[in-house]
N, C-alpha and C positions, 0 to 999 in steps of 0.2 A: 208460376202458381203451383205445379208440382212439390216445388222445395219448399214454399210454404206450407202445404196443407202435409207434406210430411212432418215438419216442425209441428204442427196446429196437432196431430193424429198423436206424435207424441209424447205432447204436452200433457194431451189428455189421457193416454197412458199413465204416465209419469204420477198425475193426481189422481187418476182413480188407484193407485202401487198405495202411493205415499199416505192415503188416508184408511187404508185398511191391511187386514190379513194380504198378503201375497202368498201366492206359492212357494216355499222351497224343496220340497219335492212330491216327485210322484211317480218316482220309479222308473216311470218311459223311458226309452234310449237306454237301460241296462242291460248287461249278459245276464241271462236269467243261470242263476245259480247262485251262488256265494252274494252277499252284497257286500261285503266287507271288503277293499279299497277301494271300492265304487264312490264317485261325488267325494264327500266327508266319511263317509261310514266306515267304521271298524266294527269288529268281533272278535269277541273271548269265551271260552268255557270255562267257567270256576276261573277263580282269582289265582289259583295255583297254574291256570296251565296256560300255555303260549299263545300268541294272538294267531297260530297259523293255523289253529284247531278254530274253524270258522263255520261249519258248513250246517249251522244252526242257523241262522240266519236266511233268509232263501229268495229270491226274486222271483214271484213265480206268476204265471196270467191265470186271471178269473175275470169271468166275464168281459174278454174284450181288455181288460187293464191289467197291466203290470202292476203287481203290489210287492210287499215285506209278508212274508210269513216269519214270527218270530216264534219257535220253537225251544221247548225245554232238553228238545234229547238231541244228545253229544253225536258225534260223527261214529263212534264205535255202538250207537243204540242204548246206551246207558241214561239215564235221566238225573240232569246235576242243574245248577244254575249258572244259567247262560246269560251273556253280557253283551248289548249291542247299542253302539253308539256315533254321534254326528255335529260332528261341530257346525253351531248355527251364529247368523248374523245376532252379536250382544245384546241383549236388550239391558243398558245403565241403569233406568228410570222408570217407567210404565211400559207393558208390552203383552203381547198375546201370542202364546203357542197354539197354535188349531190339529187339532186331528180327527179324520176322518178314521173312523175301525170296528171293529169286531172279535169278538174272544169264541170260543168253542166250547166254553163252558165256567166251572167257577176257578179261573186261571189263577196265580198269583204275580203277573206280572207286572213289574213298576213300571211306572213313568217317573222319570225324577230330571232335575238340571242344577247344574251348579256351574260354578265358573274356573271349572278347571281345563285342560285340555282336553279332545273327543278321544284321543287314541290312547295303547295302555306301551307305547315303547319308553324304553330305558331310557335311550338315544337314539341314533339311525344305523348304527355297529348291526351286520347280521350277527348271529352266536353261532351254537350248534343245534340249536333247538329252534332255528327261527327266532324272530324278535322275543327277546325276554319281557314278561311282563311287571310293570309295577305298580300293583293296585293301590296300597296308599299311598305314594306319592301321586298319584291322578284322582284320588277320591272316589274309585268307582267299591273295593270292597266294603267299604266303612260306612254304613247305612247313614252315620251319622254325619255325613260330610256333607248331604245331599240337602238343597235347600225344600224345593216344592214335591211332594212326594205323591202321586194316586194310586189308583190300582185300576187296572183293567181289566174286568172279567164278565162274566154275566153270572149277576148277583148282585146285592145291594149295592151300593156306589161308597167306596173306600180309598179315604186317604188321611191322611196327616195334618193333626189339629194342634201345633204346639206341643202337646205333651202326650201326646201317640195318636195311635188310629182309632179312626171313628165310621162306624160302617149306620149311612143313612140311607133313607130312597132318595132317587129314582133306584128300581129294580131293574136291571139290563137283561135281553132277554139273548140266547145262544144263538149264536150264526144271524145278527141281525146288526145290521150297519148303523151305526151312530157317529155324530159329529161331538165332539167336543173342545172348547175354547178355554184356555184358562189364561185370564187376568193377572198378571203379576204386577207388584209396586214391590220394586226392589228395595225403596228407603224406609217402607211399612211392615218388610218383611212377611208378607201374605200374599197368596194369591184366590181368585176368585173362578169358579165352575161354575159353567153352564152347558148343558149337553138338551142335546135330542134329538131322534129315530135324525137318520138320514134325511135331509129336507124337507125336515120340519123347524117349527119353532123354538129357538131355546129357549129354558128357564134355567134361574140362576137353582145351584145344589144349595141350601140354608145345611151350615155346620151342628156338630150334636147339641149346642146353645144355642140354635136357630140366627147365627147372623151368617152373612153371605162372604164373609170373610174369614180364610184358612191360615192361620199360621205355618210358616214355615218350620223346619226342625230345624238347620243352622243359620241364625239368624246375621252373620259377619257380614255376607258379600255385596258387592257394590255393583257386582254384574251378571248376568247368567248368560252362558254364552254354549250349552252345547245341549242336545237333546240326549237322555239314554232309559233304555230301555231294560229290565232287570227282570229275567226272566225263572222264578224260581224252580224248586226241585218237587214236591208234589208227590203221589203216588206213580201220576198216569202223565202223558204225554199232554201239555197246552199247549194250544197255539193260538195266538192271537193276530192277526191282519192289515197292515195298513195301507191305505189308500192314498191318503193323500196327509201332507207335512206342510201348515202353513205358519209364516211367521209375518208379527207389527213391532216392530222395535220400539215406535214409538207411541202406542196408546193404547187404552180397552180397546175393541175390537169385536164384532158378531158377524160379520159377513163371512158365507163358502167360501174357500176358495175359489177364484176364479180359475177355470182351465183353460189352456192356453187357446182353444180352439174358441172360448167366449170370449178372450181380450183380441183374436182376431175381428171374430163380428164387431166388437169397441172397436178397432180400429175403421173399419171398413164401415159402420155408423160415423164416425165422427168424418169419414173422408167423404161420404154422400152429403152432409150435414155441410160442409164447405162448398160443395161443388152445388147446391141448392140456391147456395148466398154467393155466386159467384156473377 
């Protein structure tokens, strides 16, 4: 009975994974400092300078959790645009990126994904300067390479409608936690947003012609396969926060992510649930 009702606890695992967002990260179990070759993750300062200038990037705890602080100022305190990035499980067809976050004010930092690779090495050759970077051939300096493009800030809600940016409400408000889900149809070339306050209800973002559907800017790829974050130059210091990174490979998608200490209780429900019909 044991070996079954671990298969049965499984199982049910398994379906509640495969029918929605899952987790793919959330920081925990990192060195808190650098994130960049933590999990998937890289970092870059400016498209001119080496991947080992990282310390933009930060793992840091709030409240109880490890997050991402993603920062615009360099390791020497200078303020440039900073690159941080994660190769994610493909989404081919339909799929949903989730993110839990917060910005510090009216930031300019991107979300963007495309289907290149997460890191910016040449090859695996060290140099002298640390790993060389090469931004366009990985699509990260070329804004245009990028397919689903948003912004993260607190300020109207902006991102990329086909043929530039479009800044509509929701108005986001500083230091205040939000979830957001974005919809992709990779073969539609569009994706779809829905956000709201931390545990609450989403509604979908209607684009600057009010349909619920965002064109992409490069409309080619057949996959998106990495998360990056783009975090611009500014007057003053942004930083923006994340909590939690969930991905569905396979379909729209509105559920939190689940934390792993709730897919324990799933477990531990469906193993009472069996031992009840035993």
């Amino acid at each position: 009975m044991k070996t079954l009702a671990a298969l049965l606890v499984g199982l049910c695992l398994v379906g509640v994974a495969g029918a929605q967002v899952v987790l793919f990260d959330d920081f925990e179990g990192y060195t808190l400092g650098s994130v960049s070759g933590q999990g998937t993750w890289q970092g870059q300062a400016n498209s001119s300078w080496t991947v080992s200038d990282h310390e933009h990037s930060i793992v840091a705890i709030e409240g109880g959790n490890q997050v991402l602080n993603l920062s615009n100022q360099k390791v020497d305190g200078t303020i440039d645009t900073v690159y941080t990035a994660a190769a994610i499980p493909a989404i081919a067809s339909t799929g949903t990126i989730y993110l839990k976050w917060k910005a510090t004010g009216v930031t300019d930092c991107l979300l963007v994904t495309n289907d290149r690779p997460a890191g910016w090495w040449v090859d695996d050759s060290e140099t002298s300067d640390g790993h060389s970077v090469d931004p366009d051939g990985q699509g990260m300096a070329n804004y245009a390479e990028q397919a689903t493009l948003s912004v993260l800030r607190a300020d109207q809600f902006r991102a990329y409608n086909t043929n530039g940016y479009k800044n509509v409400n929701p108005v986001f408000v500083a230091d205040t936690w939000y979830e957001m889900w974005i919809q992709i149809d990779v073969a539609a070339h569009a994706s779809r947003y829905y956000v709201c306050e931390a545990g609450g209800t989403p509604e979908v973002v209607l684009n600057d012609v009010g349909g619920d559907w965002w064109g992409m800017r490069k409309q080619t790829y057949t996959q998106l396969s990495n998360i990056k974050f783009i975090n611009g130059t500014g007057t003053s210091i942004q930083t923006v926060t994340i909590d939690d990174v969930g991905i569905d490979t396979n379909g729209f998608s509105l559920n939190a992510v689940p934390e792993p200490a709730t897919m324990s209780l799933l477990a531990l429900g469906g193993l009472a649930l069996i031992r009840r019909r035993r």
